[in-house]
C-alpha positions as CSV (number, residue, x, y, z in Angstrom):
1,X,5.1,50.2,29.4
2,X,4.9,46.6,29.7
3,X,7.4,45.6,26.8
4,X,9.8,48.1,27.9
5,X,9.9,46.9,31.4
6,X,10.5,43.4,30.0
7,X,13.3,44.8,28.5
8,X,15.0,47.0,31.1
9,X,14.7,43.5,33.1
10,X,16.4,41.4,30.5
11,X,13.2,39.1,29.7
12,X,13.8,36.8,27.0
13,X,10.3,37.8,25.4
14,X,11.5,41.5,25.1
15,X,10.8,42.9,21.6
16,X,12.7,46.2,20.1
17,X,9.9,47.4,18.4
18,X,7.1,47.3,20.9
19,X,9.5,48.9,23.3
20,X,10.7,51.5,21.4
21,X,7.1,52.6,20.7
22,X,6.3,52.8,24.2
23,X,9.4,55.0,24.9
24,X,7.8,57.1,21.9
25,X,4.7,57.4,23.5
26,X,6.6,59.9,26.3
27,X,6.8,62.4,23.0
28,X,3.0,61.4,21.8
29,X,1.2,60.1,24.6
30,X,-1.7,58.8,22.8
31,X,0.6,56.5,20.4
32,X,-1.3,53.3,19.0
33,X,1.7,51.1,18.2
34,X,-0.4,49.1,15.9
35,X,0.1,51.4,12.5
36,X,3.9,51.4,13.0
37,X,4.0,47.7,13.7
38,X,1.9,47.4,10.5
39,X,4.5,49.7,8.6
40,X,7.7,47.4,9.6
41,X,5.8,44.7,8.4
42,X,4.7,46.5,4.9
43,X,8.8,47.3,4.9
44,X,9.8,43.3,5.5
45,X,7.2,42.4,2.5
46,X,9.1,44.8,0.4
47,X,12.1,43.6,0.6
48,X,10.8,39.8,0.5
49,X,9.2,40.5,-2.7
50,X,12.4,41.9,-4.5
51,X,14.7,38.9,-3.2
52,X,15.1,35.9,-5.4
53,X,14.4,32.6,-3.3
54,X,16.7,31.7,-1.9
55,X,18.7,35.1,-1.6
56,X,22.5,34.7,0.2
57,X,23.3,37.4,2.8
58,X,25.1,39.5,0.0
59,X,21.4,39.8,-1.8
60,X,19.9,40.7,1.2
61,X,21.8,43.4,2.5
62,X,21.8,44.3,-1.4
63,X,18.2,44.5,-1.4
64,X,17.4,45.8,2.1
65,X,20.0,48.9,1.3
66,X,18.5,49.8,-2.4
67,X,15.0,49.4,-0.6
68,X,15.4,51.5,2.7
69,X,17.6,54.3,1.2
70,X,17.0,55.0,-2.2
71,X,13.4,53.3,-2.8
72,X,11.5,55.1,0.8
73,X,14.6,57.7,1.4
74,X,15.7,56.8,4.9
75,X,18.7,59.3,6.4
76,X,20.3,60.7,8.6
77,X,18.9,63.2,10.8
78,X,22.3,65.7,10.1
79,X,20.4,69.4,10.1
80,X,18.1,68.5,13.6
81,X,20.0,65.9,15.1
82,X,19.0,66.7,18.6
83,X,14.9,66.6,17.7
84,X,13.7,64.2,20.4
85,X,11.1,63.1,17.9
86,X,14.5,61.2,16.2
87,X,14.6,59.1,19.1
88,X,10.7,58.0,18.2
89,X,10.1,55.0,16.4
90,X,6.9,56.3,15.2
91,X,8.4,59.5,14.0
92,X,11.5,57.8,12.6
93,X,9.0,55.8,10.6
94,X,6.8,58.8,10.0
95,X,9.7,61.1,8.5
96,X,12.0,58.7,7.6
97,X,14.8,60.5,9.4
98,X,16.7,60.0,12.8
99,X,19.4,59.3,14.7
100,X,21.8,56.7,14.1
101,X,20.1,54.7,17.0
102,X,16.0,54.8,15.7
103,X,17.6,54.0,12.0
104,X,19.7,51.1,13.4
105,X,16.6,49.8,15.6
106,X,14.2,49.6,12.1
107,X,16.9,48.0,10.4
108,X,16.8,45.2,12.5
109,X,13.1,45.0,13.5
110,X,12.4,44.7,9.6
111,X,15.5,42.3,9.5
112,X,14.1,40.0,12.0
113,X,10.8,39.6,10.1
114,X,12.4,38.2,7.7
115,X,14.5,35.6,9.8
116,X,17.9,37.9,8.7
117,X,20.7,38.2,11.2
118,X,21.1,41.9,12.3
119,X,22.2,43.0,15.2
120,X,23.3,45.8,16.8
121,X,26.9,47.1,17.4
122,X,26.7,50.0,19.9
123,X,30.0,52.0,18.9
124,X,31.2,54.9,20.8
125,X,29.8,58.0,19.8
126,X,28.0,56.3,16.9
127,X,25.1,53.1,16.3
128,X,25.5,50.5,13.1
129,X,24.4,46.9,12.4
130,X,26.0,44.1,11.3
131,X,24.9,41.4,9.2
132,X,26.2,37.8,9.9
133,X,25.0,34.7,8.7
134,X,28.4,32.5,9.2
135,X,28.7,33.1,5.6
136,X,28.6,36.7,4.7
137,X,29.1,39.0,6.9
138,X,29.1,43.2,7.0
139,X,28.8,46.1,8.7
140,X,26.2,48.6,8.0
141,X,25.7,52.2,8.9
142,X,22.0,53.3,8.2
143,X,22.4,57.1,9.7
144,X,24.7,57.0,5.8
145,X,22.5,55.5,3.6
146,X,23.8,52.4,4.3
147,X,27.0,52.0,3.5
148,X,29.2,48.9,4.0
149,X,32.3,49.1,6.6
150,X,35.0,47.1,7.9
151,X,35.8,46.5,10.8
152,X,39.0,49.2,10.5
153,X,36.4,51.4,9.1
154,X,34.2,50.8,12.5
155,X,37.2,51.9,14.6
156,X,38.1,54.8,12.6
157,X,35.2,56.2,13.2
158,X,34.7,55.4,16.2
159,X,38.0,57.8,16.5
160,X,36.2,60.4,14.3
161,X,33.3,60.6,17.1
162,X,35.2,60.7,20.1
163,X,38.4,61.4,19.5
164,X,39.7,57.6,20.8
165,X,39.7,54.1,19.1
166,X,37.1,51.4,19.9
167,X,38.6,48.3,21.8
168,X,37.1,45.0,20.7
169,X,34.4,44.8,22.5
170,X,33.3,47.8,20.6
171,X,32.5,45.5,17.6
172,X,30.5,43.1,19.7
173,X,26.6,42.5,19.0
174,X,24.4,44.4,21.9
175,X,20.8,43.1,22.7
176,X,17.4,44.9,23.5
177,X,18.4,46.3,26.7
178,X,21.6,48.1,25.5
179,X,19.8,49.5,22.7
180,X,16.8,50.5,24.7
181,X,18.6,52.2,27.7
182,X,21.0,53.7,24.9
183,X,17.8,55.1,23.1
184,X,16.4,56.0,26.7
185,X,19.8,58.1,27.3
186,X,19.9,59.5,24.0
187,X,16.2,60.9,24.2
188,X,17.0,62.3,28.0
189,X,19.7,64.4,26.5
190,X,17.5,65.7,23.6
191,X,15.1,66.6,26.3
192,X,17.2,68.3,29.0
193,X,18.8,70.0,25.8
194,X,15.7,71.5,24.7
195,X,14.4,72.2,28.3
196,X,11.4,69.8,28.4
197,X,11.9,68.6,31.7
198,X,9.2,67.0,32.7
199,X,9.9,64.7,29.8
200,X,13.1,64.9,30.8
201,X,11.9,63.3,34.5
202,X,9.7,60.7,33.0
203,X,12.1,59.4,30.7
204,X,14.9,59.3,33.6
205,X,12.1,57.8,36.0
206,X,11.9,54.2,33.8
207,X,15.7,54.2,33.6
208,X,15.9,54.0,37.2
209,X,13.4,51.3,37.4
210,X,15.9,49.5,35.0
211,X,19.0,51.2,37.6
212,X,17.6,51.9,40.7
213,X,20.8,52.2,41.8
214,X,22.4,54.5,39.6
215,X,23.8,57.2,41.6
216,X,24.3,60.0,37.7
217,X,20.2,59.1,36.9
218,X,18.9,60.4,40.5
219,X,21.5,63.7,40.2
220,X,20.1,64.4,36.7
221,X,16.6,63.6,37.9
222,X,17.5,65.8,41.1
223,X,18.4,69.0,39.2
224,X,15.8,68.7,36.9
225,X,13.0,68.5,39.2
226,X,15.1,71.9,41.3
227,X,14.0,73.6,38.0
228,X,10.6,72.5,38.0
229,X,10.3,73.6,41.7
230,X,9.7,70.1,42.9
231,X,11.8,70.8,45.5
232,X,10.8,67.3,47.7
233,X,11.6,65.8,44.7
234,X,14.6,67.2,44.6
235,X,16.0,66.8,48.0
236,X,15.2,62.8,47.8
237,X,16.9,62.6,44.8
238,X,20.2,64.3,45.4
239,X,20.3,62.4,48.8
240,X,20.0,59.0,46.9
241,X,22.2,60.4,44.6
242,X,25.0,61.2,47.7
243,X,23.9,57.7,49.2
244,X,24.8,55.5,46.1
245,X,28.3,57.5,45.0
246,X,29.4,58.8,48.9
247,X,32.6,59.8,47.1
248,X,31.6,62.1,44.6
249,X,33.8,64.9,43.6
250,X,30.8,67.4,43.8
251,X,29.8,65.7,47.0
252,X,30.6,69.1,48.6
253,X,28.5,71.4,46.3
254,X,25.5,68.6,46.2
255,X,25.3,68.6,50.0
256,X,25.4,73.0,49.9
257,X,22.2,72.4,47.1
258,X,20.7,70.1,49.9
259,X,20.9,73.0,52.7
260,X,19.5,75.4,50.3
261,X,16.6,73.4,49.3
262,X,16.1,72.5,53.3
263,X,15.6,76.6,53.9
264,X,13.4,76.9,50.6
265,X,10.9,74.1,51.8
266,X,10.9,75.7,55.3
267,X,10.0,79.3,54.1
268,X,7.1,77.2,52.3
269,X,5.8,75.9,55.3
């Protein structure tokens, strides 16, 4: 988990791709990174090799749309959108399907082989790109083939997913981090969702080396391992989860589990 480490720790060095490879490797554990590193590169010649030279940023996002969406047939995840496996590089690149996320994330790893400005723009309820070169400049939305938005399309919907307009900084480029620890979250939901929780725990564990003190990732982690049985676990985590947010609504009902778990471990004993 080197790269992601780097990431979660803001090193310059981070890269997207390694990282997000290493996160897949929770869902395959024996994941050589090397084929799917080998595959963004195959894409990035692809595109190279139907660009005149030089190519403005129009021809580019031209080419790069014609070749990822109509030529290999990337999209949207819309039938299984909560398969954890669309939260896996490898699988994203495998399927050629996932969430908006894993689509936006080979977008740009493919886009920065070829020295192209992409970056992404984490909106609410939704993940695009935007291309930006100073002269051209455009949205781009690869969970829907691609297509080209403004930025009133950006904050409609925005308003469409959660029911509330993006503020400006909506629109701003995110780094490696945001993406990863959005990717991290994303795949923790599809995990809890579908009951694989000791997934669920490892994926929360290298957020909270990221966030050790993030008072939501020890409850979630807390509850989780209460399910599993883990009850040690548990108790630790729920009481660094009542140490880092002393004010919490459900402070009351957290400190009841605590009791409870205190009489479980003692009839163990």
């Amino acid at each position: 988990m080197k790269a992601l480490r780097a990431a979660l720790f803001d090193s310059p060095e981070a890269r997207l791709d390694l990282a997000a490879l290493e996160i897949a490797s929770i869902e395959t554990p024996d994941l050589d990174p090397q084929p799917y590193l080998a595959i963004l590169d195959r894409m990035a010649s692809g595109i190279a090799s139907r660009l005149p030279a030089p190519a403005a940023g129009r021809e580019f996002v031209s080419a790069a749309n014609r070749y990822f969406f109509d030529e290999l047939g990337f999209q949207g995840n819309e039938i299984n959108y909560n398969d954890p496996r669309n939260s896996c590089l490898n699988y994203v690149l495998d399927r050629r399907t996932g969430i908006p996320i894993a689509l936006s994330a080979v977008y740009i790893e493919v886009a920065r082989r070829l020295g192209r400005p992409v970056s992404g723009i984490g909106l609410p309820g939704h993940f695009i790109v935007e291309y930006n070169d100073g002269e051209f400049a455009t949205y781009i939305d690869p969970f829907h083939s691609g297509r080209l938005l403004t930025a009133d399309d950006c904050r409609q919907l925005a308003r469409e997913r959660t029911g509330s307009a993006a503020d400006a900084t909506a629109l701003a480029p995110v780094g490696t981090r945001y993406i990863l620890v959005r990717m991290l979250n994303n795949l923790r939901s599809a995990y809890f969702r579908g009951k694989q929780l000791e997934k669920m725990v490892a994926v929360t564990d290298l957020l909270l080396e990221g966030f050790p003190e993030n008072a939501g990732y020890y409850k979630a982690r807390g509850f989780a391992r209460l399910r599993m049985r883990q009850f040690r676990g548990a108790q630790s985590d729920l009481e660094m989860y009542l140490k880092y947010a002393p004010d919490a609504e459900d402070r009351p009902q957290v400190t009841e589990q605590l009791g409870a778990i205190h009489r479980w471990m003692g009839r163990l004993n």
